[in-house]
N, C-alpha and C positions, 0 to 999 in steps of 0.2 A: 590530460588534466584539464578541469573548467576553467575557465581563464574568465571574472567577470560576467557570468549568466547574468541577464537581462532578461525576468518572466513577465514580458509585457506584451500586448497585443501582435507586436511583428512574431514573436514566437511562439505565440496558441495558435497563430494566424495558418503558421509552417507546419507546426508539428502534432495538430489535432485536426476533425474534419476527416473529408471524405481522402485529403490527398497524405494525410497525415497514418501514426502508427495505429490510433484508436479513435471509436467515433461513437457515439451514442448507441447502435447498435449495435456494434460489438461489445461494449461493456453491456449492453443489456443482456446476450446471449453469457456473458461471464456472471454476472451478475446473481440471473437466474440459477446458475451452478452453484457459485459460493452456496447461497441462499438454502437452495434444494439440499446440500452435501450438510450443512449445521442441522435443516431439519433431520435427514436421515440419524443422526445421529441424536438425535433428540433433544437440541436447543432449539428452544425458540427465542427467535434472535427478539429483544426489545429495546437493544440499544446499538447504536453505530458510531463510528468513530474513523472519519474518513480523513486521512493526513496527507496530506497535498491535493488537495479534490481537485487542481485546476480548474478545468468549464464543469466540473460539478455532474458528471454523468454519473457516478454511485450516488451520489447522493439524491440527486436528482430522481435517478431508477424508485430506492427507497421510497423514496415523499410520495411518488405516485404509485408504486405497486403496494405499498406497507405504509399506508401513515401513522399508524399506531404507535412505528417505529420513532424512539428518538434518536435523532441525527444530530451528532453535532461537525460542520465540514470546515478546516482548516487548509489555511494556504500560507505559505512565506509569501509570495508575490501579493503585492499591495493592487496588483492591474485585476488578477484573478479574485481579489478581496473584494473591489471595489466594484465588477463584473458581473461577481455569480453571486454575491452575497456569502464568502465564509468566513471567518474568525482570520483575522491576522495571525498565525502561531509560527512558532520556528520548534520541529519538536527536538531537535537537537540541543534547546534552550528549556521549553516546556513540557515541564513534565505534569501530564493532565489532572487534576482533582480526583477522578475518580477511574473506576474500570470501565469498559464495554462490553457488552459480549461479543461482536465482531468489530478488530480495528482493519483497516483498511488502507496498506502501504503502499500506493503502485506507482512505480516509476520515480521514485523520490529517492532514495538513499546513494542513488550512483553519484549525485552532484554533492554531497559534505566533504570536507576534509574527514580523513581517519577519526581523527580525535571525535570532530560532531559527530560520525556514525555511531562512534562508540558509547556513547551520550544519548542518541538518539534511542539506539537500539536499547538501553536501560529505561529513559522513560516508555517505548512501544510497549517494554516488559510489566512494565506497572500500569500498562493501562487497558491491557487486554484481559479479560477477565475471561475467555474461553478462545476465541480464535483469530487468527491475521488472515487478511490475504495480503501477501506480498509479492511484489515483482519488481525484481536488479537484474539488465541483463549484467552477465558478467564478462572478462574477459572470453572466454570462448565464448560465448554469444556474440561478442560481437566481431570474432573471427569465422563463425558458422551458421549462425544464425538470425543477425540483424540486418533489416534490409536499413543502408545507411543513408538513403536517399531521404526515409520515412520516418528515421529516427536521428533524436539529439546524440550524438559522437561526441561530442566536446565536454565529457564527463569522465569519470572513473574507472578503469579497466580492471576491474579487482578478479582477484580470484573467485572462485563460488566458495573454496574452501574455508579463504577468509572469511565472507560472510557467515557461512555456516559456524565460524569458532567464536566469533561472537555471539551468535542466535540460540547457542547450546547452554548457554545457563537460565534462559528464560523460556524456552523454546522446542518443541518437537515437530521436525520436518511431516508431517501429513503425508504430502501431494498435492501436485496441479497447483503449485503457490500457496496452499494453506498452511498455517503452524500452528500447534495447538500449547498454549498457557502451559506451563510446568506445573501451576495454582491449578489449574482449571481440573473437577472431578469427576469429567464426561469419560464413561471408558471406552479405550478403543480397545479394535481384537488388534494381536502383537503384527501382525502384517497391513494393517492399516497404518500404522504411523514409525517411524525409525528411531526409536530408542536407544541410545548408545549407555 
């Protein structure tokens, strides 16, 4: 359980970079994905909506590969606010004005309480206007698959299940971290995305 996060300079310091879990060019190689996978499917993205940007590497990617693009990038932490330049938001509090066509979740939702997940995951829903990318490692992740040296441990152990029964009234699991809007009238073929 998070006991007091403190997202201040000692902890972007730790947990991003080259010794860290993610680094500029690895979001850039993700990046490029998301991006490619919405084209394939025939959006073109014109708006972004990046919630927790931290040091701002989506957003960042955007500005310089797609300026056209508008970005708007959010942070709880006032260090990474004050840093990178994003919006002070807590989306667990804020629910956005308007939709995007890709919101952008990653690494954020392991640290709320249930309840703000729950909250959060309702405004994510109202503000995605076609696709997320998300990433929660979950309890088996981080029995299998988190190296713990590289990542923050002092958060949430949830189920993926859990997540998922939340994500289901707004939400259709894609792949590779994508979810596509319930709203959203982009059609997939029935083996591209998991419809229950």
């Amino acid at each position: 359980m998070p006991q007091n996060i403190q997202f201040d300079n000692t902890y972007y310091q730790r947990f991003y970079g080259k010794t860290g879990v993610h680094d500029a060019e690895k979001i850039t190689h993700l990046a490029q994905g998301v991006h490619s996978l919405c084209a394939w499917w025939g959006l073109p993205i014109r708006s972004v909506l990046d919630v927790g940007a931290g040091p701002g590497f989506w957003s960042n990617w955007y500005r310089t590969q797609h300026p056209k693009v508008k970005v708007l990038s959010t942070d709880i932490s006032e260090h990474a606010c004050t840093t990178y330049g994003h919006q002070r938001r807590d989306i667990s509090a804020w629910s956005p004005p308007r939709a995007y066509d890709l919101v952008i979740c990653h690494g954020v939702l392991q640290y709320p309480s249930n309840a703000e997940v729950r909250q959060a995951v309702v405004n994510l829903g109202r503000a995605t206007k076609h696709f997320m990318y998300l990433e929660i490692p979950t309890k088996s992740d981080f029995e299998d698959v988190v190296d713990a040296a590289a990542t923050d441990i002092n958060v949430h152990h949830r189920a993926g299940a859990w997540y998922r029964k939340e994500l289901a009234p707004y939400f259709v699991q894609v792949g590779a971290g994508l979810w596509q809007s319930r709203q959203s009238n982009i059609p997939m073929y029935e083996l591209e995305a998991f419809r229950s």
